[in-house]
Structures are given as C-alpha cells and as structure tokens.
N, C-alpha and C positions, 0 to 999 in steps of 0.2 A: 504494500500500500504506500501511495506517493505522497510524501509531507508538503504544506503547502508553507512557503518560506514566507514569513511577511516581519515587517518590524519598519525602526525607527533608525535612520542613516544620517552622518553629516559629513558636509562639504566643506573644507578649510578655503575662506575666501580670500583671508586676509591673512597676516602676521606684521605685527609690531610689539618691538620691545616697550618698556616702558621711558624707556630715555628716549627711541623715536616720538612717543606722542607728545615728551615732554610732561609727562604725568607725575612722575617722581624720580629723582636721582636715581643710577644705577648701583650708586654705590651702600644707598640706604637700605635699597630694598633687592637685594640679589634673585635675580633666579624668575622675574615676575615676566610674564607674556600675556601678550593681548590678540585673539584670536578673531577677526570675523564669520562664524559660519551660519550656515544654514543648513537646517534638518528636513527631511523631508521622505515622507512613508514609502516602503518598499513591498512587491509582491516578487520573489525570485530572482529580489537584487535590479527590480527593473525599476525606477523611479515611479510613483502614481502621482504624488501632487507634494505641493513645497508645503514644508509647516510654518514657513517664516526663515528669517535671518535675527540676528543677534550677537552681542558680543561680552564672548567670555573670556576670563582672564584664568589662566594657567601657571599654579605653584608646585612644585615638584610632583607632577603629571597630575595634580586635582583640577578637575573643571571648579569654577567659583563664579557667581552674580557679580556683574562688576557694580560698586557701590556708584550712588550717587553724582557725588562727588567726579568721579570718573568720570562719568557718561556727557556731565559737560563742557567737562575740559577735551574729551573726543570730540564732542560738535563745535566745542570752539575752534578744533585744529582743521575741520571741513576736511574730514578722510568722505569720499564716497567712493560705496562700492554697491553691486548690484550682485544679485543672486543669478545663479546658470542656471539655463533658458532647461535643459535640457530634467532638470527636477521637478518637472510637468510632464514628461513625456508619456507620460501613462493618460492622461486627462487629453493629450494630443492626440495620441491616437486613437482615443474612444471620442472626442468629437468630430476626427477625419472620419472616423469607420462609418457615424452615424450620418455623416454626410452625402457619403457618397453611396452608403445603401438606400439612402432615401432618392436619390437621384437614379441610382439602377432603375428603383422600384416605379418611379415617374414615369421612368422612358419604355420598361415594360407593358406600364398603363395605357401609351397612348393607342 
C-alpha cells in the first residue's frame, strides 16, 4: 500500500548576518543569522500552495521569532524580496487543468 507524502517545506530566500542589517554588533552577539523564507504545503514533495514568507533569525541551528525591535530596523534597511513563483505550482496546474478541460469540453459541445 502506497503512503501518501504531504507536509510542511521551506525555501531559504534570503540570508543576512546581523552586522549586514546593521541590527546588532557582530561582536556582541556571535553566531546570530537572519533568514528570509517561505513555507509552503507539499503532496510528494511537489509544491500545492505558498503558506507565506517570513523572517526568522537563527542561533546555533534554532529557528527563533524575530523580536520586534528587529522587524523595524529590517524595514528601515528596505531589504525586499519576493517568494518563488514556482511554491504554487500545484494551484497552477489545477487551475490550467480546469481550464482547458472546460475548453475540451466547449468544443466537444459545439
């Protein structure tokens, strides 16, 4: 009997240290990283739809919220980034498939 694979994936968008965003000294606070990703639902490792983006900060391999504080000192620095197109791709091809069966089915009709 075949297992049916689904779960929860993310995508490293970004990386910056913390001395790149200028967030805190590197000297104070060693070892800190600031990750851009995005998660997004899987069926057999094939992308279905994006769950968002977000950014998390990484201390000796822990995911962490990044505080506050942080988040506007990030949008003071105006990093953007955008999520890949491609963490839909399940939602793409289920509204190509219903397009063009509906279109088959038109032309059948006429």
């Amino acid at each position: 009997m075949a297992l049916i694979r689904f779960g929860i994936k993310k995508i490293e968008l970004g990386y910056f240290s913390a001395f790149d965003l200028r967030i805190i000294e590197e000297n104070k606070h060693p070892g800190f990283a600031f990750f851009y990703i995005q998660n997004y639902f899987h069926i057999w490792y094939l992308p279905i739809i994006s769950l968002g983006c977000k950014w998390v900060m990484i201390h000796k391999g822990e995911f962490y919220e990044i505080p506050n504080e942080y988040r506007k000192k990030i949008s003071e620095y105006n990093v953007k980034l955008k999520g890949k197109w491609y963490a839909n791709i399940g939602m793409y091809l289920l509204i190509g498939g219903t397009v063009i069966a509906t279109v088959i089915q038109f032309i059948n009709n006429l």
